[in-house]
Structure formats: C-alpha cells, structure tokens
The first five atom37 places (N, CA, C, CB, O) and aatype in JSON, in Angstrom:
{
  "aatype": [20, 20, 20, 20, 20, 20, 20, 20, 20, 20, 20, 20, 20, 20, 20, 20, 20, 20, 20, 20, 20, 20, 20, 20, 20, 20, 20, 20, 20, 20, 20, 20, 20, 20, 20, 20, 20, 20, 20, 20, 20, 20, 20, 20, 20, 20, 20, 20, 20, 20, 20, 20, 20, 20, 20, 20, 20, 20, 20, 20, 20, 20, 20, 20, 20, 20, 20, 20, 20, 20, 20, 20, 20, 20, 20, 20, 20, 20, 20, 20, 20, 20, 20, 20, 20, 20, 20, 20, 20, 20, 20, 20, 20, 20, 20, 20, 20, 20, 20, 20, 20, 20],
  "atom_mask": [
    [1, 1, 1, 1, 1],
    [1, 1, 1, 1, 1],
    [1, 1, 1, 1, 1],
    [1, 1, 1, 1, 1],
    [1, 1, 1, 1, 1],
    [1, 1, 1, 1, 1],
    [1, 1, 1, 1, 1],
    [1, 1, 1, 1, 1],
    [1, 1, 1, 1, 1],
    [1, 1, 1, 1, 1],
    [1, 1, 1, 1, 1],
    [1, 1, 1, 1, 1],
    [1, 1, 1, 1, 1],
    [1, 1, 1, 1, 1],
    [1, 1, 1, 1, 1],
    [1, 1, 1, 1, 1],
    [1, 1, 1, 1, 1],
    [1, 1, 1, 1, 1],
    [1, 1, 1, 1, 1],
    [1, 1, 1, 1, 1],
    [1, 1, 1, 1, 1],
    [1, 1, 1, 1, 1],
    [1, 1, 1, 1, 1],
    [1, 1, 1, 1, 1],
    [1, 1, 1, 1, 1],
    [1, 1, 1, 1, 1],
    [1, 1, 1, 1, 1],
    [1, 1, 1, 1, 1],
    [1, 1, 1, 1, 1],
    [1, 1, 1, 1, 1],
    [1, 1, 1, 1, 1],
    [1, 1, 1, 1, 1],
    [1, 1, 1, 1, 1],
    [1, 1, 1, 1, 1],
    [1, 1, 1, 1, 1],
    [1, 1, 1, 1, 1],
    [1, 1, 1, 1, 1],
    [1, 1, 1, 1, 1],
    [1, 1, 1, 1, 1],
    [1, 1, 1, 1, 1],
    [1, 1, 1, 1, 1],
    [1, 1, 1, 1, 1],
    [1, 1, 1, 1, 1],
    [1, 1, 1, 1, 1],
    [1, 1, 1, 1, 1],
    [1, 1, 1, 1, 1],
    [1, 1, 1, 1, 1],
    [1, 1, 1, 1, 1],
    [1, 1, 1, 1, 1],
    [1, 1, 1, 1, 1],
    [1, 1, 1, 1, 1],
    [1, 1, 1, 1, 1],
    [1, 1, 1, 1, 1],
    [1, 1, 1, 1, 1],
    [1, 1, 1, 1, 1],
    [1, 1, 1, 1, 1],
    [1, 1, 1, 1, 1],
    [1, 1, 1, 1, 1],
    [1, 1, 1, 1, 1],
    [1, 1, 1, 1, 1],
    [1, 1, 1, 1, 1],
    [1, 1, 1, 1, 1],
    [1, 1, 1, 1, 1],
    [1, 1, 1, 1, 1],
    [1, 1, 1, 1, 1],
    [1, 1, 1, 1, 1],
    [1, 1, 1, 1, 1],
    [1, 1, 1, 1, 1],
    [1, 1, 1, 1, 1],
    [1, 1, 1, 1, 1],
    [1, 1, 1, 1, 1],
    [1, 1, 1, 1, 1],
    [1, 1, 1, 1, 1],
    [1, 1, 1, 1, 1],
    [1, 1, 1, 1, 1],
    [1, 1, 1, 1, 1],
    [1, 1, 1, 1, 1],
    [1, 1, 1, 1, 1],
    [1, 1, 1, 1, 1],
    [1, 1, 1, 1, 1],
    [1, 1, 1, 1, 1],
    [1, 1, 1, 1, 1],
    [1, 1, 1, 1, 1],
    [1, 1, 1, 1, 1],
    [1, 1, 1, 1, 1],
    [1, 1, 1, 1, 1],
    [1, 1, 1, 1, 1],
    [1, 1, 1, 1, 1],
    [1, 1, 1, 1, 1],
    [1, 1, 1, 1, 1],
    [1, 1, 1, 1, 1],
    [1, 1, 1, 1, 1],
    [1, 1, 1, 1, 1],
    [1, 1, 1, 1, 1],
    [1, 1, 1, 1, 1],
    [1, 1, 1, 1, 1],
    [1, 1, 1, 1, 1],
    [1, 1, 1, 1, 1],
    [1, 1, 1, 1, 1],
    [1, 1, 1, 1, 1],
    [1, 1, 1, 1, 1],
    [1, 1, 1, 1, 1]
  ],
  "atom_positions": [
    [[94.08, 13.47, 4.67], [95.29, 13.56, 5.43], [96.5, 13.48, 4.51], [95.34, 12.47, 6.48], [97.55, 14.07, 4.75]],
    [[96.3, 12.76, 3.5], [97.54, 12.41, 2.26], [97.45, 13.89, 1.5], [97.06, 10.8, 0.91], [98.38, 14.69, 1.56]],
    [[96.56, 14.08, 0.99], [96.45, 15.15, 0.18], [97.53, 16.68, 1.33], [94.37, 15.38, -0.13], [98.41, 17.45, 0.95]],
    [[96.96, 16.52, 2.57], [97.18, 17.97, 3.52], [98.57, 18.0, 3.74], [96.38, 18.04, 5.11], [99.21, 19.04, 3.56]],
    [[99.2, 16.7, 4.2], [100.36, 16.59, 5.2], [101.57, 15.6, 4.38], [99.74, 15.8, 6.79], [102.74, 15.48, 4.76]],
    [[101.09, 15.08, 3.42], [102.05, 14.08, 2.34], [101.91, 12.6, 2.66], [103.78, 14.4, 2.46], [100.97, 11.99, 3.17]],
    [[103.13, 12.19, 2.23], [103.55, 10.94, 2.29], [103.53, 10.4, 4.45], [105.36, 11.06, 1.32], [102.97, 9.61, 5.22]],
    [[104.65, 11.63, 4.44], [105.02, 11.34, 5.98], [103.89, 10.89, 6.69], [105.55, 12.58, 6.76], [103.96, 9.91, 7.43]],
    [[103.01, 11.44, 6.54], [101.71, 11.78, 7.55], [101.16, 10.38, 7.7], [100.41, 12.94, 6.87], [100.91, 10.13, 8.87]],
    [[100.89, 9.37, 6.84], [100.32, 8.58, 6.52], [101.78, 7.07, 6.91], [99.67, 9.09, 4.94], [101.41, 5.9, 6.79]],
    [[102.9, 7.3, 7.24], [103.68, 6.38, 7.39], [103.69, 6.75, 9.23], [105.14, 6.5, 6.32], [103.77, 5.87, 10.09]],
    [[103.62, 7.92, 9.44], [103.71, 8.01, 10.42], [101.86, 7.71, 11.29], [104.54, 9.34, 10.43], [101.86, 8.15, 12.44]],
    [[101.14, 7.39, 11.07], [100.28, 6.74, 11.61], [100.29, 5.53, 11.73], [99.45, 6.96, 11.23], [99.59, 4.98, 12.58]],
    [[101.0, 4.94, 11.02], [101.16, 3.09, 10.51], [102.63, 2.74, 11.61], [101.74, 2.76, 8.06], [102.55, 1.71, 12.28]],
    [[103.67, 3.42, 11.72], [104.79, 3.59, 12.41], [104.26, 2.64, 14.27], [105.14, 5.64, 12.37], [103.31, 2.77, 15.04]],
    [[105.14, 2.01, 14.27], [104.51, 1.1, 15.45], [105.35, 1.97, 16.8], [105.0, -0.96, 15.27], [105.46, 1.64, 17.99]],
    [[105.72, 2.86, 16.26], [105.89, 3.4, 17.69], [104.67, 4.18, 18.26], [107.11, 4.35, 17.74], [104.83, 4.48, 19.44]],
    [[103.23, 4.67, 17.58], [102.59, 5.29, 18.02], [101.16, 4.37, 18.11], [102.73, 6.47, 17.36], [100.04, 4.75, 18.45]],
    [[101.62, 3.05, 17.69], [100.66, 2.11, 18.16], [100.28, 2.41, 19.47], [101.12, 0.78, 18.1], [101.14, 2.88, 20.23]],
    [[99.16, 2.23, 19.86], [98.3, 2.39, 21.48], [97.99, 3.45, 21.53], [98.98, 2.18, 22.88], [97.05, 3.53, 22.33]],
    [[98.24, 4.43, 21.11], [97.94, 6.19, 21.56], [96.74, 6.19, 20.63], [99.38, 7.66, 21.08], [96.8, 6.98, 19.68]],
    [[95.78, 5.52, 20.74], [94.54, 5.97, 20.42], [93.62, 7.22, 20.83], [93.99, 5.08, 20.67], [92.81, 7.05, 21.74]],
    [[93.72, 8.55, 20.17], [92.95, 9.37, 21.52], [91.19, 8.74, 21.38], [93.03, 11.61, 21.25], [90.57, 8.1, 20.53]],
    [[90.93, 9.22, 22.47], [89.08, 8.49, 22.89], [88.63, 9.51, 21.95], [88.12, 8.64, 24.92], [87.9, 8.91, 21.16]],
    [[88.67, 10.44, 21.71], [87.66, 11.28, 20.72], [87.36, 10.67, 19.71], [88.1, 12.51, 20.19], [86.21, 10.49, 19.3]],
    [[88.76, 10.13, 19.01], [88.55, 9.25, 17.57], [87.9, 7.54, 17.84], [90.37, 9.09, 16.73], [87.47, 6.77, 16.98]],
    [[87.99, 7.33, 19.07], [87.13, 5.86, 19.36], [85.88, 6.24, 19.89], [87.84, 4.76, 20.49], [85.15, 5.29, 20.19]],
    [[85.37, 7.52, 20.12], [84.29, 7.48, 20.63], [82.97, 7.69, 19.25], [84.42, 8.59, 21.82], [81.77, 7.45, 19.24]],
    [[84.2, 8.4, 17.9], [83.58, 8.75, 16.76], [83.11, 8.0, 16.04], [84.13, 9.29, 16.13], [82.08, 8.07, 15.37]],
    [[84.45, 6.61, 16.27], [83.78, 5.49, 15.37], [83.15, 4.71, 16.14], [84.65, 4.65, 14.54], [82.84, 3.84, 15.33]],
    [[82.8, 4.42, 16.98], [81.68, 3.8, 17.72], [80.45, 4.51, 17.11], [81.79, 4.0, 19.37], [79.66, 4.0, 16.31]],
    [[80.43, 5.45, 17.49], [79.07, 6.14, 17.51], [78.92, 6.12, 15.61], [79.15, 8.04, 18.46], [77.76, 6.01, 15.23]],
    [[79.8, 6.2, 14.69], [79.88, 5.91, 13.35], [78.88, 4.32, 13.44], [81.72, 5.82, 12.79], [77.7, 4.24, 13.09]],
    [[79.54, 3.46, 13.86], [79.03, 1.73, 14.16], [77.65, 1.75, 14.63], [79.97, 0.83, 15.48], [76.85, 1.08, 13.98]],
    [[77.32, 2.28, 15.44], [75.98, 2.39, 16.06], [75.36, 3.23, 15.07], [75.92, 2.99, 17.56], [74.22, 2.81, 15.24]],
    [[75.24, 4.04, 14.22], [74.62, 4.89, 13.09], [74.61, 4.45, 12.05], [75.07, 5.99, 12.86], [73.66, 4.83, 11.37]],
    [[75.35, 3.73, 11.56], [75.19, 2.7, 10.37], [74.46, 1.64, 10.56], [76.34, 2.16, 9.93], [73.81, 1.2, 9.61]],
    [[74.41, 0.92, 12.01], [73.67, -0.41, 12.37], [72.39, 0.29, 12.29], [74.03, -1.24, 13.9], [71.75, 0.03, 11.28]],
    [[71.78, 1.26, 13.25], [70.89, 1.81, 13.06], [69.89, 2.04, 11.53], [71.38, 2.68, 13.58], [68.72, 1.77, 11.27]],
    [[70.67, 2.47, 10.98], [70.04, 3.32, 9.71], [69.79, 1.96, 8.79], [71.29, 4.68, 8.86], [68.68, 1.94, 8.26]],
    [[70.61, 0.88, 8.52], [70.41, -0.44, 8.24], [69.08, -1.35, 9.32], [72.01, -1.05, 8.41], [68.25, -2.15, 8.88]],
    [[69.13, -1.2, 9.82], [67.64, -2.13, 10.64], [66.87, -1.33, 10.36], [67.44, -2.49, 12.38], [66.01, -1.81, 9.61]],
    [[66.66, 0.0, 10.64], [65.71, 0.76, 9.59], [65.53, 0.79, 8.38], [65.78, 1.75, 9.59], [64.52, 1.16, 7.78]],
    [[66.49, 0.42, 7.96], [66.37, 0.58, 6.43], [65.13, -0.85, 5.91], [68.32, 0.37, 5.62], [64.14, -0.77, 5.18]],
    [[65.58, -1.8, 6.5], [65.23, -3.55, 6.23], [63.54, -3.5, 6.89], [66.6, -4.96, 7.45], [62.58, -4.14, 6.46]],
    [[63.55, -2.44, 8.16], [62.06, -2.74, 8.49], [61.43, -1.98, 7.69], [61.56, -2.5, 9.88], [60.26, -2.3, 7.52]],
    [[61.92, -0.78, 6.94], [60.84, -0.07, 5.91], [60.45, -0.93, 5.02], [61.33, 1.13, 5.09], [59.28, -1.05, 4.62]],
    [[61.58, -1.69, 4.58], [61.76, -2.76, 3.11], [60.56, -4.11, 3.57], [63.95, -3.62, 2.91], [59.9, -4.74, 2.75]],
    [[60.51, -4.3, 5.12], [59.71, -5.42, 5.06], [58.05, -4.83, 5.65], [60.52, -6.71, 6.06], [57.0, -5.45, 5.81]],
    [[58.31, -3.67, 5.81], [56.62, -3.06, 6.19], [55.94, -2.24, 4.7], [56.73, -1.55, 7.79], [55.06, -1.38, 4.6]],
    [[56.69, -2.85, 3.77], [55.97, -2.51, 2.3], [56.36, -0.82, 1.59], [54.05, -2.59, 2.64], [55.66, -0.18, 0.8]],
    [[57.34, -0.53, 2.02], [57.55, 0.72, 1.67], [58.71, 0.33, 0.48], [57.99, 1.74, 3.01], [59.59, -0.53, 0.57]],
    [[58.5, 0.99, -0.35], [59.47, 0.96, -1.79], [61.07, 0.39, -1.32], [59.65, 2.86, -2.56], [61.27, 0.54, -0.12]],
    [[61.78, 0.0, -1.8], [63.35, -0.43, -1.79], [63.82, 0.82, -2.19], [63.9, -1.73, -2.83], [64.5, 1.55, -1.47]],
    [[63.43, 1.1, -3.44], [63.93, 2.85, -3.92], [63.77, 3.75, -2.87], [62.98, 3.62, -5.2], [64.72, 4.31, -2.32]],
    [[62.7, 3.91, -2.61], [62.58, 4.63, -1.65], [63.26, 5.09, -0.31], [61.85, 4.32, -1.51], [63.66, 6.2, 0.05]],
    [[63.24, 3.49, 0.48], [63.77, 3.66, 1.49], [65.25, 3.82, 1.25], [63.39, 2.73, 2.29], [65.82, 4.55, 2.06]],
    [[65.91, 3.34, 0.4], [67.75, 3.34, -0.25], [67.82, 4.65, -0.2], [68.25, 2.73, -2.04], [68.72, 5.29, 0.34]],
    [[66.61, 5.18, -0.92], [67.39, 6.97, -1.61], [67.17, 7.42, -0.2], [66.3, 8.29, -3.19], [68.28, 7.84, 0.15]],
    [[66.32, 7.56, 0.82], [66.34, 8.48, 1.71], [67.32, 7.7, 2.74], [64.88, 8.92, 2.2], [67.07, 8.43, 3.7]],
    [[67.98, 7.04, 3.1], [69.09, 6.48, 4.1], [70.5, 6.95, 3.15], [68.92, 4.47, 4.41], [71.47, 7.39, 3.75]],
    [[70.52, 6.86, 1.91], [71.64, 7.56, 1.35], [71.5, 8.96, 1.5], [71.82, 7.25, -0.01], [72.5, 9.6, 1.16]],
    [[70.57, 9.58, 1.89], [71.44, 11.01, 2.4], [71.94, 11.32, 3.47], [70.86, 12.06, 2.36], [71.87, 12.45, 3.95]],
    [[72.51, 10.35, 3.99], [73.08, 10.5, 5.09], [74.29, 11.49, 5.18], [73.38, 9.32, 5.44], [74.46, 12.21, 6.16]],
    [[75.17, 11.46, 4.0], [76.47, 12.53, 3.91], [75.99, 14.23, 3.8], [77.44, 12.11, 2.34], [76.76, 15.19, 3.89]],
    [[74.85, 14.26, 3.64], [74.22, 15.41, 3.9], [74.06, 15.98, 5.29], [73.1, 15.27, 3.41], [74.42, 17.05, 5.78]],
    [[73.48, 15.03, 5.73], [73.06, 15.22, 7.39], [74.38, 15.15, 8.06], [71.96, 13.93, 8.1], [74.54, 15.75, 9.12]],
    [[75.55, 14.31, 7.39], [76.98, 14.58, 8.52], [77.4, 16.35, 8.34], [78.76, 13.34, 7.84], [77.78, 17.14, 9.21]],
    [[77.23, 16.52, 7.27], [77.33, 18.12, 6.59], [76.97, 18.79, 7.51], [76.45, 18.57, 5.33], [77.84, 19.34, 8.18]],
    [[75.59, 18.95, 7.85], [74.69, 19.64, 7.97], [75.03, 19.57, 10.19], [73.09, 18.87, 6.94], [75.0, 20.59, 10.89]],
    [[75.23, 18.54, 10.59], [75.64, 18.36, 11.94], [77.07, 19.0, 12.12], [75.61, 16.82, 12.3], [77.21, 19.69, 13.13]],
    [[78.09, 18.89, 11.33], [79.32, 19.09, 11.35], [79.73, 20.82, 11.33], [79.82, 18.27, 10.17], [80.58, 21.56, 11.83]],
    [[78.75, 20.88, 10.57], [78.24, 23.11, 10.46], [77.98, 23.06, 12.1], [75.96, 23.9, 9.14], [78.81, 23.63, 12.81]],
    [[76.9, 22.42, 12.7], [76.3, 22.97, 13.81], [77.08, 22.35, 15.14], [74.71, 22.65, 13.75], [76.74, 22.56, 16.31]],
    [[78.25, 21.49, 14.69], [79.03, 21.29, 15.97], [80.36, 22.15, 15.82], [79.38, 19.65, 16.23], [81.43, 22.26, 16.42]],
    [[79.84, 22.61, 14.87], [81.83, 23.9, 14.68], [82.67, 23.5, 13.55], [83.4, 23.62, 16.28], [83.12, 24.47, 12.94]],
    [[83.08, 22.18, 13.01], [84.01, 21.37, 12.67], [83.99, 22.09, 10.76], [83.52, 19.49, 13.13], [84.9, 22.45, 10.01]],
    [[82.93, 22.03, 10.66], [82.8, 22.97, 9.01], [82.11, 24.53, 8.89], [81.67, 22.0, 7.89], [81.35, 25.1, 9.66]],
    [[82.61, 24.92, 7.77], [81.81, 26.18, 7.29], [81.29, 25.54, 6.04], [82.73, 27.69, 7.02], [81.71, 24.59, 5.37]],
    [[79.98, 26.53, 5.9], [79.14, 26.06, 4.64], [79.97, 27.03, 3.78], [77.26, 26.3, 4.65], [80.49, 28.03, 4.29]],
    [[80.07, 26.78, 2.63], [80.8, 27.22, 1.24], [79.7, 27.46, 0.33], [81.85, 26.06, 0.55], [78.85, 26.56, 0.35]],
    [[79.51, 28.24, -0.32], [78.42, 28.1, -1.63], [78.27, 26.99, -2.65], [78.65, 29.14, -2.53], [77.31, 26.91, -3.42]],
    [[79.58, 25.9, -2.57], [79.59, 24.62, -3.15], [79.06, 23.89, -2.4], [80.68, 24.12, -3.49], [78.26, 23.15, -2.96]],
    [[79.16, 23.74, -1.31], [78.93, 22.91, -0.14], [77.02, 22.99, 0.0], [79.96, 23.68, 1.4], [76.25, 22.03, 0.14]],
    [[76.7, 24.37, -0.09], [75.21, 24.49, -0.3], [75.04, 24.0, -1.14], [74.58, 25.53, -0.4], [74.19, 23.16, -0.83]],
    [[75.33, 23.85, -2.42], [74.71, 23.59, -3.76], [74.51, 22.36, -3.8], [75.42, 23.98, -4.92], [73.51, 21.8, -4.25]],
    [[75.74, 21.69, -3.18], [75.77, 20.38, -2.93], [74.93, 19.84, -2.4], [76.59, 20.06, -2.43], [74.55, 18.72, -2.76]],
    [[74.45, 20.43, -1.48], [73.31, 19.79, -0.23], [71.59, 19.84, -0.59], [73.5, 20.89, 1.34], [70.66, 19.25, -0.04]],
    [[71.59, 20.94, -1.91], [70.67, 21.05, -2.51], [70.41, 19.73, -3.6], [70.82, 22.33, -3.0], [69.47, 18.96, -3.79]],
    [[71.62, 19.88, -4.13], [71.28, 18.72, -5.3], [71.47, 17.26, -4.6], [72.45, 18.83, -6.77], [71.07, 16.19, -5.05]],
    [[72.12, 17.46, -3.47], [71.46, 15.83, -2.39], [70.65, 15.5, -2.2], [71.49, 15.52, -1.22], [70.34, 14.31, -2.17]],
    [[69.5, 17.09, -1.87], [68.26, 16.85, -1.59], [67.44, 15.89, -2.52], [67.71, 18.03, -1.51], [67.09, 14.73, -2.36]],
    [[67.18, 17.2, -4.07], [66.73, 16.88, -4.54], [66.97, 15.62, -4.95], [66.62, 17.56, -4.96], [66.0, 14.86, -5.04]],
    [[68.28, 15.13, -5.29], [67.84, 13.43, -5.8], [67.27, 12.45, -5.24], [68.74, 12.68, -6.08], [66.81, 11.43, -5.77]],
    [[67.3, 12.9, -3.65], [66.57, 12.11, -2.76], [65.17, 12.08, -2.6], [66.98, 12.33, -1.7], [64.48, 11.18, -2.12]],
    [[64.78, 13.36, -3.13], [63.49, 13.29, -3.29], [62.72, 12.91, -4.74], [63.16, 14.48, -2.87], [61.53, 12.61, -4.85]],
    [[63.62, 12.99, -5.71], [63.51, 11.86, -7.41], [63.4, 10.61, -7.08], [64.96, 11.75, -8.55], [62.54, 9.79, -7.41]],
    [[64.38, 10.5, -6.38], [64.32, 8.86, -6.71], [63.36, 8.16, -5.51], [66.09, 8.09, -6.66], [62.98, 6.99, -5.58]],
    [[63.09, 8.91, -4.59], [61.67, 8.33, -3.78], [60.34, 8.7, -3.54], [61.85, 8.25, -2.7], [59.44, 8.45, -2.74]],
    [[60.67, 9.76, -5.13], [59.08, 9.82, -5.26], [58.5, 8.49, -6.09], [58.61, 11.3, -6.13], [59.09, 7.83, -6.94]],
    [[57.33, 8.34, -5.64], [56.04, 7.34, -5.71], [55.48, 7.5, -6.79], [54.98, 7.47, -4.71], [55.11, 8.67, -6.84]],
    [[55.13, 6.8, -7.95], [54.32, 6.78, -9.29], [53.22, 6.4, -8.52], [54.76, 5.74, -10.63], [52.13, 6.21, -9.06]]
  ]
}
C-alpha cells in the first residue's frame, strides 16, 4: 500500500476519522487468516507428536504462501506471471528437500 499510494495512504488509514469503518470483507479475511494459522499449527504439533520428522512437518506447513498464490489465481484476485510460476516451482521443490526422509 506504501510502495502504490505513498506516504498519504498509510496516514490516512491511522487518521481517527476513519476509525470504525471497518469493511466485513477485510474482517471476514482476517478471521478466516486466524482460523488457518490455528489450524495449520495444531496440525503441525500433532504430526510432531505422532512421530513424523519436525523438518518435515515445518517444511510442508511453510508452503503455505504458495497455496495463498495458487487460491488467489483461482478466486480472481492474481494473474500467474512467469516469475510467479517459477516461484511456485522453487517453493515446491524446497519443500520437498527439506522433507525428504534419509
């Protein structure tokens, strides 16, 4: 938002005259953000305590910025870029380095 719109953009969110005008889209995002992080964390802890690697289970819950990618294409909000692929490739793969099994 700093980078797009400047300085203003960012004083004018903080500005207490627009305190309360929360729209529900952006509270319904971070909720559902809260509930997907709690999630992916209690999963994460029952892999860790049903004997499955720490590496393991870490590297595959860290690709999560992939999968927002990859949802965000299929709800409209992004286009894939040829960086953006490449990117999602070399997400993959580290996720699959660092939880492969000796």
């Amino acid at each position: 938002m700093l980078a797009a719109n400047g300085p203003g953009a960012l004083r004018s969110v903080v500005s207490p005259l627009n305190w309360g005008r929360v729209p529900s889209f952006a509270v319904f995002c971070a909720l559902m953000s809260g509930f997907c992080n709690t999630a992916a964390s209690v999963c994460t802890q029952r892999a860790q305590i049903r004997g499955v690697d720490p590496g393991t289970a870490t590297s595959i819950s860290a690709l999560y910025p992939a999968l927002v990618m990859c949802l965000s294409v299929l709800v409209g909000f992004e286009r894939f870029s040829p960086m953006k692929i490449c990117g999602l490739v070399l997400a993959a793969g580290s996720g699959v380095c660092f939880a492969w099994s000796k």
